[in-house]
C-alpha positions as CSV (number, residue, x, y, z in Angstrom):
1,X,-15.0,-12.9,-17.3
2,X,-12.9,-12.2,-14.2
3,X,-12.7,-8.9,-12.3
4,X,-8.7,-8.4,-11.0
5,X,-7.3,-6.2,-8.3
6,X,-3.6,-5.0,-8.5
7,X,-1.4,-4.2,-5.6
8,X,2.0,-3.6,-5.3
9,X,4.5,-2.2,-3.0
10,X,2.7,-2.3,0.2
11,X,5.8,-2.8,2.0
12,X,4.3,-4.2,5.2
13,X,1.9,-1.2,5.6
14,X,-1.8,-2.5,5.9
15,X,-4.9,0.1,5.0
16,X,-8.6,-1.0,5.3
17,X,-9.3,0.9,2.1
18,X,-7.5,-2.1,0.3
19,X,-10.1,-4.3,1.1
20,X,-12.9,-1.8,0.3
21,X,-11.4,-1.2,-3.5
22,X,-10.6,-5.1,-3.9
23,X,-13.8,-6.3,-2.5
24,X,-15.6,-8.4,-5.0
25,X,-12.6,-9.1,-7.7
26,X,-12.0,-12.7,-8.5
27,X,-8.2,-12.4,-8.3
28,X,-5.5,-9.9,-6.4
29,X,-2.1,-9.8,-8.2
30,X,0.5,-8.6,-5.3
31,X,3.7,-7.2,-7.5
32,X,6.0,-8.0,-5.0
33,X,7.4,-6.2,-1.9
34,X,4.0,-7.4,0.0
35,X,7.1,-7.1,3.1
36,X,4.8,-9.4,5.4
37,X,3.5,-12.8,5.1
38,X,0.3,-11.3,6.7
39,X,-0.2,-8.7,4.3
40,X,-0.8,-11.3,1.5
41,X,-2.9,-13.4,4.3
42,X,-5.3,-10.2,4.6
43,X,-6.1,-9.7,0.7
44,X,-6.2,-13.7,0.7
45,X,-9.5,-13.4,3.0
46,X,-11.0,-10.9,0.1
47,X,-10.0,-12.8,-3.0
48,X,-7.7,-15.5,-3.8
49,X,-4.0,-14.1,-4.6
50,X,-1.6,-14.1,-6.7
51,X,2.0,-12.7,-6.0
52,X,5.4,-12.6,-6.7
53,X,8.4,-11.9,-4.3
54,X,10.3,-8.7,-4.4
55,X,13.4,-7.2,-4.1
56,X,12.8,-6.3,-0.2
57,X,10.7,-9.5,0.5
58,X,12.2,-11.7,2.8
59,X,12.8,-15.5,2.9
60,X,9.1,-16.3,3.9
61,X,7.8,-14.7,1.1
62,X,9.9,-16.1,-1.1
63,X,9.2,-19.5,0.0
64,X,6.2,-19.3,-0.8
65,X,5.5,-17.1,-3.8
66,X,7.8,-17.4,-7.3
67,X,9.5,-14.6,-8.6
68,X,7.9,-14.5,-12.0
69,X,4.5,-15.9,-12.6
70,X,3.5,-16.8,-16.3
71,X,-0.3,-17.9,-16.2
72,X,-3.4,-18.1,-18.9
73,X,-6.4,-16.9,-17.4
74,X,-9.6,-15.9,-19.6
75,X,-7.5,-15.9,-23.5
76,X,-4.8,-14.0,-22.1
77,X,-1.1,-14.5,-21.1
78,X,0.0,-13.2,-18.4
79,X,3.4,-12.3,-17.5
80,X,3.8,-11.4,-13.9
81,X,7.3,-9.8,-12.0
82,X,8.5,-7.3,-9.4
83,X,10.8,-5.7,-11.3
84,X,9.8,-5.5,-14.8
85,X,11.0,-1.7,-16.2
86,X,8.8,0.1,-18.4
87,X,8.2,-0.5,-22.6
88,X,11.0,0.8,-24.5
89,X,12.8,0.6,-20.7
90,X,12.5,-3.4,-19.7
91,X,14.7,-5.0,-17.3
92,X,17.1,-7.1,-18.5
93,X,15.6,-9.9,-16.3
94,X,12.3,-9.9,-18.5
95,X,13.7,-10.0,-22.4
96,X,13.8,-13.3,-22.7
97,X,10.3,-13.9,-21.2
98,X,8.9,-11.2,-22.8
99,X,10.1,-13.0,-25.9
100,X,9.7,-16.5,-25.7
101,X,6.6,-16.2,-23.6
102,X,4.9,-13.3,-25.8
103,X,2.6,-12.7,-22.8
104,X,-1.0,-10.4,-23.9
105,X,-0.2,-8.5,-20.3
106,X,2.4,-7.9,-18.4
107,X,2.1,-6.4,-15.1
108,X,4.9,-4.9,-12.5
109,X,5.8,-2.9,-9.8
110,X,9.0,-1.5,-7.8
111,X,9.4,1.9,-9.5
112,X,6.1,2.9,-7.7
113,X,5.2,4.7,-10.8
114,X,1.7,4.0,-12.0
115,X,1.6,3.2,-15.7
116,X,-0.5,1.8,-17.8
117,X,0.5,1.6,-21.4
118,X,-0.1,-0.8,-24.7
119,X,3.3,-2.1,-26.2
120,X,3.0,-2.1,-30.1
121,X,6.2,-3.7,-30.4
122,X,5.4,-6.4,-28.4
123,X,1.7,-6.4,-28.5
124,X,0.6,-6.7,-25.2
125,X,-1.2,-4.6,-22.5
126,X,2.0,-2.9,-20.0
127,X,0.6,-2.4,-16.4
128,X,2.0,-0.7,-12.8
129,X,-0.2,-0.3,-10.6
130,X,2.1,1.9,-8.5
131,X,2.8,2.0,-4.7
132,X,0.2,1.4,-2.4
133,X,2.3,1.4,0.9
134,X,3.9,4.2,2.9
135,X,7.7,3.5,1.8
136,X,8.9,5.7,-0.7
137,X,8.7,9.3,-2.8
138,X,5.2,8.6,-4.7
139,X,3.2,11.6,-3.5
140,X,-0.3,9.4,-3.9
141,X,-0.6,6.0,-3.3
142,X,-2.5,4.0,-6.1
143,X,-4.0,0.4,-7.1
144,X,-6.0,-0.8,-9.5
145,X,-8.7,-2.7,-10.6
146,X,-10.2,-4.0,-14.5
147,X,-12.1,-6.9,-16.4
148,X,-10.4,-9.6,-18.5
149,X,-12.9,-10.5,-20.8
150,X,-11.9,-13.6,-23.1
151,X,-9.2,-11.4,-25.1
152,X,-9.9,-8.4,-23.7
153,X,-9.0,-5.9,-21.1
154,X,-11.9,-3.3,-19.7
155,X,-13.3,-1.1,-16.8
156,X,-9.9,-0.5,-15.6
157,X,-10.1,1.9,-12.6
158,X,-7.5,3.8,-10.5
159,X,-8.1,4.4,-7.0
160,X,-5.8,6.8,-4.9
161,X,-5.4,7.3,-1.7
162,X,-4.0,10.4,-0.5
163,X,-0.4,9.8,1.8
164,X,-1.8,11.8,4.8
């Protein structure tokens, strides 16, 4: 059983309330556009991390994180990616993995739209956590945490912090 924290889109912008909502999770997934090496540093010394670069991350990032992570953890598959679309709306950049890889979860950020949504037609669990930074037009700013428990996927929570 292993207790995940997701992040995405902090774009540089560091809150405390991060660390109190990610406290005692196994894992943080950064979805890209972390924008600073130290942001990723700072959820590092709560859990360990996983992350993948985004569009606005720069060359340090990108060094040092992939931009696509494909992982088993627990029984599932995991297909991580910056930009990923939405179901019925993917990016062209993740058919083929979505395919070939047939992950059980596939998790996203960029549109800073939180969604979380199960894929019939390609029978996996679809997840955004939104935008937890400051950059951009979301009017909340979310993340969130669950459970992966062998095959499944429980106590998902949202937590939102208001802009101002």
């Amino acid at each position: 059983m292993k207790r995940i924290g997701l992040i995405s889109d902090t774009h540089a912008h560091w809150d405390d309330r991060y660390a109190e909502f990610l406290a005692g999770c196994d894992e943080i997934w950064h979805l890209g556009d972390a924008g600073t090496l130290a942001i990723l540093n700072r959820l590092k010394e709560i859990a360990p991390v996983r992350a993948v670069y985004g569009n606005a991350d720069g060359q340090d990032i990108r060094r040092e994180y992939p931009q696509t992570d494909l992982f088993r953890i627990e029984d599932v598959t995991v297909l991580l990616k910056h930009i990923g679309g939405y179901p019925g709306h993917y990016d062209r950049s993740v058919w083929s993995l979505l395919k070939e890889a047939r992950p059980d979860l596939f998790v996203c950020g960029h549109s800073h739209i939180l969604k979380v949504q199960y894929d019939k037609s390609h029978e996996m669990l679809y997840v955004n956590p939104g935008a937890a930074g400051l950059q951009g037009w979301q009017a909340v700013r979310t993340m969130i945490r669950f459970t992966i428990d062998g095959k499944s996927f429980r106590d998902m929570e949202v937590y939102e912090i208001p802009l101002h």
